[in-house]
C-alpha positions in Angstrom: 113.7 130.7 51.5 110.7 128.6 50.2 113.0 125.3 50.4 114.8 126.7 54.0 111.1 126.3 55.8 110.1 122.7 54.0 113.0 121.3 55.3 112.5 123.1 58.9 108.8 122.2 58.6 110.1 118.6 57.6 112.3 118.9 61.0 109.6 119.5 63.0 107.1 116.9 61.7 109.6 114.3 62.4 110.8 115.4 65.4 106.9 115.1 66.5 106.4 111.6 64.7 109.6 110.5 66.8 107.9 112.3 70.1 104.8 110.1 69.5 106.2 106.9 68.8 108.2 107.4 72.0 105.3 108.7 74.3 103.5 105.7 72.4 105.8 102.9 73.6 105.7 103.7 77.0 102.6 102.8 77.5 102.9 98.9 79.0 100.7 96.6 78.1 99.2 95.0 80.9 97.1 92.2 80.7 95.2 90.8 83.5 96.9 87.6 84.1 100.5 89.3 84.2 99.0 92.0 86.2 98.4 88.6 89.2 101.5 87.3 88.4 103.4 91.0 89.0 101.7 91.5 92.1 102.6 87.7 93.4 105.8 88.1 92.8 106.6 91.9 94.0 103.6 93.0 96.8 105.6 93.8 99.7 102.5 92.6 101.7 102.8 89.2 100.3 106.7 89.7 100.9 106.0 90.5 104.7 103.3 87.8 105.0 105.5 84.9 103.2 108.7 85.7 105.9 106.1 85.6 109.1 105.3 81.9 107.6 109.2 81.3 107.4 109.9 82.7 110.7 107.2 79.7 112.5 108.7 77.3 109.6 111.7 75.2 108.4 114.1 76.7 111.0 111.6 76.3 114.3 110.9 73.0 113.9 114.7 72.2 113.3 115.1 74.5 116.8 112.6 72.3 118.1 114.1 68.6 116.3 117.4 69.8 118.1 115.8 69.9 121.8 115.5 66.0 121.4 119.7 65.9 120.5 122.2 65.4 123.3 124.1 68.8 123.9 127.7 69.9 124.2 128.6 72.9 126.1 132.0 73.8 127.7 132.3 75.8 130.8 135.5 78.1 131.9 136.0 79.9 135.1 138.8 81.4 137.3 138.7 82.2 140.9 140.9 83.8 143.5 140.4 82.9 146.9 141.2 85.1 150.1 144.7 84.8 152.0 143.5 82.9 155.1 147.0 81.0 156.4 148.0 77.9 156.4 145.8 75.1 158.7 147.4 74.1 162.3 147.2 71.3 164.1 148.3 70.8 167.6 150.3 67.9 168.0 149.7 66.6 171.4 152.9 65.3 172.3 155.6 67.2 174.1 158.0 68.8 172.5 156.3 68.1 168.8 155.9 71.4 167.0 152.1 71.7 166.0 151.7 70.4 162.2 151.3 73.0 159.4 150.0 72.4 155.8 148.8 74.0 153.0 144.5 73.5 151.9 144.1 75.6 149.1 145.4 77.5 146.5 144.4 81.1 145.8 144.2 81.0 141.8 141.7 78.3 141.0 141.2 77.1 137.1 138.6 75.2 135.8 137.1 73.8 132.8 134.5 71.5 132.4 133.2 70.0 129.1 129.3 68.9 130.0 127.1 66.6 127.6 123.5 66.0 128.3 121.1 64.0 126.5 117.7 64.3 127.8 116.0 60.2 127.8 112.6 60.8 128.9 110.9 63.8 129.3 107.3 62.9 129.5 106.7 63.3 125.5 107.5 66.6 126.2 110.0 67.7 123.3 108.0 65.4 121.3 104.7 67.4 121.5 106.4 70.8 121.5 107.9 69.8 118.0 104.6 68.7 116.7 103.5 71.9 117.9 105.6 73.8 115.8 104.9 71.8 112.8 101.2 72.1 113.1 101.9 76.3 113.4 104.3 76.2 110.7 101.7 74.6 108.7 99.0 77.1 109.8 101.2 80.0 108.9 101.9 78.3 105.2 97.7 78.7 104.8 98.0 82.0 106.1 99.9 83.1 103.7 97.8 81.2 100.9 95.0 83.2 102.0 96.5 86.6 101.9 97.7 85.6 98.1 94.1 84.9 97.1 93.4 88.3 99.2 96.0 90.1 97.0 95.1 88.2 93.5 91.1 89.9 94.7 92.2 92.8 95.1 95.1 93.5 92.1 91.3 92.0 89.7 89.4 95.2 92.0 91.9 97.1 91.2 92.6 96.4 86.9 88.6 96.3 86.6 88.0 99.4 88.5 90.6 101.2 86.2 89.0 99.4 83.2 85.8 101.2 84.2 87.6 104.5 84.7 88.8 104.0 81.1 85.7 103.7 79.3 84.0 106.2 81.0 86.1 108.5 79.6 86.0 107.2 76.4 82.3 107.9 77.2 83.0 111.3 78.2 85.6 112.6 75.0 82.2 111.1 72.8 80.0 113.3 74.7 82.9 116.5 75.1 82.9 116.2 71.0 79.5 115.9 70.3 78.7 118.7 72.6 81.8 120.5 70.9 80.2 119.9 67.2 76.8 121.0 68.2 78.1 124.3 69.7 79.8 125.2 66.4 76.5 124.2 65.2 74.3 126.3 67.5 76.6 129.4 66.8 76.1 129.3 63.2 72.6 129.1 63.7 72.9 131.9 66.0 74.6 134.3 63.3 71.8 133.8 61.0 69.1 134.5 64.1 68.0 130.8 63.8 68.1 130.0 68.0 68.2 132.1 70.9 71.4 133.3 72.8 69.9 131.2 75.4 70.4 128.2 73.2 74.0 128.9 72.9 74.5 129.5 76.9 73.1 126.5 77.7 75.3 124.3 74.9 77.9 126.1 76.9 77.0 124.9 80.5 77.1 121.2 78.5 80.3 121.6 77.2 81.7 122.5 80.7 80.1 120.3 82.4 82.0 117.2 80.3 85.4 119.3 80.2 84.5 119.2 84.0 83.9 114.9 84.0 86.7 114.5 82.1 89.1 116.5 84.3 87.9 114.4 87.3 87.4 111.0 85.5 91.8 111.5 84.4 92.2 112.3 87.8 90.2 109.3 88.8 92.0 107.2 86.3 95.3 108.4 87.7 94.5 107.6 91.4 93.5 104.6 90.6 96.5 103.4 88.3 98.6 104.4 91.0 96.9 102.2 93.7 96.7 99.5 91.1 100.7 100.3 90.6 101.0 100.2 93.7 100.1 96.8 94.3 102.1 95.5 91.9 105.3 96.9 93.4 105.6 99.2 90.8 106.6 102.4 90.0 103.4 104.5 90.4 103.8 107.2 87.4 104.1 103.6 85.6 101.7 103.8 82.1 99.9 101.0 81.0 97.3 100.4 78.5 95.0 97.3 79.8 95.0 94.4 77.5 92.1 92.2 79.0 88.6 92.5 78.0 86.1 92.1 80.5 83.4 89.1 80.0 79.8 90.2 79.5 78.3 86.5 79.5 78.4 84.7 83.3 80.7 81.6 83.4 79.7 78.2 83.8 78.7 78.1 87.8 77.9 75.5 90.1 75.0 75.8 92.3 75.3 77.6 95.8 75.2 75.5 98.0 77.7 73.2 96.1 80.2 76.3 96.1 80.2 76.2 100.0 80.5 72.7 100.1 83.8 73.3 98.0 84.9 76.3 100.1 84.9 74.1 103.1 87.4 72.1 101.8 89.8 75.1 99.8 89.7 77.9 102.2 92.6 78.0 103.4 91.6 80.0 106.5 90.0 77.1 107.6 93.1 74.7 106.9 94.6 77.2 109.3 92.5 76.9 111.8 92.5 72.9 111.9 96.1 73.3 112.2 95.7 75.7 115.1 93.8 73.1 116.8 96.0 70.1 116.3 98.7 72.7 117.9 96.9 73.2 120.9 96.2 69.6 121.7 99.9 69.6 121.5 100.2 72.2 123.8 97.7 70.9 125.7 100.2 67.3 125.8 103.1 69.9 126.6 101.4 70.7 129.6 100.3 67.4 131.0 104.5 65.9 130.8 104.5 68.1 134.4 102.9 64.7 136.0 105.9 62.5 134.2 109.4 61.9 135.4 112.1 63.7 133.7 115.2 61.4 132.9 118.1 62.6 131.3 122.1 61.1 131.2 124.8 63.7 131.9 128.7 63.6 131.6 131.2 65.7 132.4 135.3 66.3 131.4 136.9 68.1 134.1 140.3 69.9 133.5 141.2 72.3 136.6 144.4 73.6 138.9 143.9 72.4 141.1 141.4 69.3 140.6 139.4 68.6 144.0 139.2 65.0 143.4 143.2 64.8 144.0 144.6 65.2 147.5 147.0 66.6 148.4 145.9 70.2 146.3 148.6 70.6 143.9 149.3 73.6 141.8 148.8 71.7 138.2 146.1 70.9 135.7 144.6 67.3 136.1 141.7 65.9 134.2 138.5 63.8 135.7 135.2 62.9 134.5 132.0 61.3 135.9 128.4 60.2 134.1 125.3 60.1 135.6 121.8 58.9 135.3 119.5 62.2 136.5 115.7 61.7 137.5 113.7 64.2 138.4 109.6 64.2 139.2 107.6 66.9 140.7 105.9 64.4 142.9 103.7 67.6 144.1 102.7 71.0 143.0 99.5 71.7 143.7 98.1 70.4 140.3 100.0 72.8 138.3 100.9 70.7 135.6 96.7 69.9 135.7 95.6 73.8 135.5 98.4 74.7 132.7 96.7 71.5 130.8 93.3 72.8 131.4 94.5 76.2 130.3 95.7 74.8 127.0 92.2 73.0 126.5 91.0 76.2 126.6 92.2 77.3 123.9 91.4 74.2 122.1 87.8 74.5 122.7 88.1 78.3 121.1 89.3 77.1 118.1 86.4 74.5 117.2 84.3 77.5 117.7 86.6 80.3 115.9 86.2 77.4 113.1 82.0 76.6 113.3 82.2 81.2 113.4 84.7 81.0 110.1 82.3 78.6 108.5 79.3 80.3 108.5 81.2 83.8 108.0 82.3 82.0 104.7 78.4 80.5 103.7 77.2 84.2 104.1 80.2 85.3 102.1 79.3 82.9 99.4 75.8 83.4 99.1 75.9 87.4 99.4 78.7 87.2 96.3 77.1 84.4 94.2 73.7 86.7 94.5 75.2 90.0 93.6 77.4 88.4 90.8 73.9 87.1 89.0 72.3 90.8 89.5 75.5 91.9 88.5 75.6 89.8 85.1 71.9 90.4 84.6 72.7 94.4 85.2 74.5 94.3 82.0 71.6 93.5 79.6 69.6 96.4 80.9 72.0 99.1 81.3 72.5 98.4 77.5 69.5 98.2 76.8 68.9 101.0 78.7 72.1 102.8 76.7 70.3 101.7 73.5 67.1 103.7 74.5 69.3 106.4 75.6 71.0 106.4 72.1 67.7 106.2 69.9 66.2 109.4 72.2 69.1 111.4 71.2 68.7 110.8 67.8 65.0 111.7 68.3 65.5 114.6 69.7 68.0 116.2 67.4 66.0 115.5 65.1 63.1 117.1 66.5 65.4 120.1 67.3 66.6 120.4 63.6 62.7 120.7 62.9 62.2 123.6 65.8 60.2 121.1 67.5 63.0 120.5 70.5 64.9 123.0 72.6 68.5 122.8 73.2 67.5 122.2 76.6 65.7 119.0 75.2 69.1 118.0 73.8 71.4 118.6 76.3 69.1 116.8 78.7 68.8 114.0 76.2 73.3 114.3 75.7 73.1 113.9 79.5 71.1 110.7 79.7 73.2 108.9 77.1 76.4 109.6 78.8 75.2 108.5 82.0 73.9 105.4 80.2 77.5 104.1 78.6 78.8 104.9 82.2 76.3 102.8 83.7 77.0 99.7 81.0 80.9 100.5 82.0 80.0 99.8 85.5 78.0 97.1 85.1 80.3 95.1 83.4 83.1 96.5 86.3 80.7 95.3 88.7 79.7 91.7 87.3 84.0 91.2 86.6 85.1 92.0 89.9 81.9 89.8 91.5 83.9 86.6 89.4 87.2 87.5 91.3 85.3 87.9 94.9 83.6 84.3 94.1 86.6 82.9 93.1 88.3 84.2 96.6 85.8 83.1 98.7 85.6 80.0 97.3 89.0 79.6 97.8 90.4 79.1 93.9 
């Protein structure tokens, strides 16, 4: 019987040991770099963003290369004409029956094979096409901007879960030492050492950290999921976070050399000079209205019956003709002029959209390089602060193992610690994520 339960025993312990290694393995690692290059390659924003710039791109300015190419294009038609008798002419000569002939047939075929090449057009086709390429261009450094938004925000999101993550490492170190000192308490209650009052209040500790754990795991689970999320993964995915956040500030370059540098990175700003270079095309596209439009044309005719032969006959017969075509809108009440004016319009917005983007970017650069230094500086104190925290904890239960302190004195003293390592875990949050934001708005 004795040997029946080791060997059950012996089935359970591996069974568990097998359970663990499992439930141990699925935890990812995820470090921060693989966590950008995830979210680069799978954010369905980035997705969406990346086909708007291939929508304006390669395959417009083709569409618009083509414009300036001679076209081809065939046309077919059939037409039945109305029953109307045959023509009569009087003859005027005695005895001469009036003349009677046939004009037209009633089933009429035609095809006609038409090329056009357009010859001049007033720069026209050649503006629209550098219009395109100028938008195609802005819509590549939109899309490099919303990549450095997404790389920002996947860092937000990995440091605010690393945050998440200590704190509750912060809060199972309080939850046990608040667990230990209850046993504690009790057993000094037995032999009438403390009040029950002591042990009540020990209680109220103990719930209150069962209470900030529960919420920090829901925190940590919310904000796993958005980070998952943004990855394009699965969001019950586990992970364990690999990357260890820097305490020490890196090497930075003064402010305003860091918005000297932005004006030249941002791609927001590329974006917009390419916006403006589009409207002075557009602007070029308008003002071809005061040009003469010249174009050749030729055209293959196969039709029953074929106008050009007389008598009509009742069979196919092929013609052609070319042509030199000029066209000029010699007067339209300036439209051409208003449409141009129009256009330098919107020209004239964009310089300013740009000189608005520019300082919108200095203030972004000096309100991030600011809180990034508090941010760094933050750290030292809120562990120095934790230290303090730390050393009056060990004070006090000291002084309570004396009868000097209450347990009121100690769980107020428990309380202050805790708060203290979660205020070093958000520091150093806090001074990570202020790296990403300066490396976003700077345009890296």
């Amino acid at each position: 019987m004795k040997m029946s339960n080791f060997f059950y025993y012996l089935f359970i312990t591996a069974a568990f040991s097998i359970g663990s290694i499992r439930i141990a393995y699925a935890q990812t690692p995820l470090s921060l770099d693989d966590a950008v290059r995830i979210g680069l390659e799978q954010n369905r924003a980035l997705k969406i963003s990346m086909l708007k710039a291939k929508s304006v791109g390669e395959s417009r300015i083709k569409e618009t290369e083509a414009e300036r190419l001679p076209s081809l294009k065939l046309y077919g038609s059939y037409t039945r004409l109305s029953d109307i008798g045959p023509s009569i002419i009087a003859v005027p000569v005695p005895g001469v029956q009036p003349l009677s002939f046939q004009t037209y047939l009633l089933n009429n075929y035609s095809l006609r094979l038409s090329l056009l090449q357009p010859i001049f057009t007033g720069f026209r086709l050649q503006n629209i096409q550098n219009a395109a390429e100028h938008t195609s261009s802005a819509a590549q450094e939109d899309y490099k901007a919303d990549q450095r938004g997404t790389i920002f925000t996947i860092k937000q999101q990995y440091w605010m879960l690393y945050r998440l993550q200590r704190t509750l490492d912060a809060v199972n170190k309080s939850l046990d030492e608040s667990r230990a000192r209850m046993v504690d308490i009790r057993s000094k209650l037995e032999k009438g050492l403390v009040l029950p009052n002591d042990t009540l209040k020990m209680q109220v500790q103990v719930s209150n950290n069962r209470l900030k754990k529960m919420q920090t795991e829901k925190d940590i689970r919310l904000a796993s999921a958005s980070l998952m999320n943004t990855l394009g993964l699965p969001l019950d995915e586990k992970v364990t976070l690999t990357t260890v956040a820097n305490e020490v500030p890196p090497p930075q370059k003064s402010m305003a050399e860091l918005i000297e540098i932005a004006k030249h990175r941002r791609s927001e700003l590329k974006a917009i000079d390419e916006r403006i270079e589009a409207a002075r095309a557009n602007v070029k596209i308008a003002k071809a209205g005061y040009w003469p439009q010249v174009s050749l044309e030729g055209n293959l005719y196969y039709a029953d019956p074929n106008q050009r032969y007389f008598p009509v006959k009742d069979a196919f017969k092929t013609t052609w003709d070319a042509s030199i075509n000029l066209s000029w809108d010699v007067w339209t009440w300036n439209i051409a002029g208003l449409q141009a004016e129009q256009a330098d319009y919107s020209v004239q917005q964009l310089q300013e959209v740009r000189k608005q983007t520019e300082e919108a970017i200095a203030l972004e650069i000096t309100q991030t390089y600011l809180t990034m230094q508090t941010g760094f500086a933050a750290i030292d104190i809120a562990k120095q602060a934790a230290e303090q925290a730390r050393e009056n904890l060990r004070i006090v239960n000291l002084q309570y193992s004396k009868g000097v302190a209450t347990s009121l004195d100690v769980t107020s003293a428990e309380t202050l610690t805790l708060d203290a390592d979660i205020n070093v875990a958000t520091a150093i949050t806090d001074a990570n994520i202020g790296v990403a934001q300066m490396a976003r708005v700077v345009g890296e």
